[in-house]
C-alpha angles and dihedrals in degrees: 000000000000121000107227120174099256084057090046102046086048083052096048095042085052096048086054100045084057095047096060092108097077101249097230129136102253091221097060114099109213088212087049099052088039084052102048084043086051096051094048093053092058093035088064088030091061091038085056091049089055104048086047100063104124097058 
């Protein structure tokens, strides 16, 4: 079987039909996941400044 484009357009409109739900886990927070995100980036943010001191 050869994909040509009307067989993958019919396959994409159908995956996205499918997909209309959202996907996602119901138990992530997206302000969980956004905080924890946040905090690791200061967290590295603040171990960079200190190993940069003598500049």
């Amino acid at each position: 079987m050869t994909m040509t484009l009307p067989s993958s357009a019919d396959a994409l409109a159908l995956l996205a039909q499918t997909g209309e739900h959202g996907g996602q886990h119901a138990s992530l927070n997206p302000y969980l996941i956004g905080g924890i995100g946040l905090g690791m980036l200061l967290l590295l943010l603040w171990v960079t400044t200190r190993f940069n001191r003598d500049r």
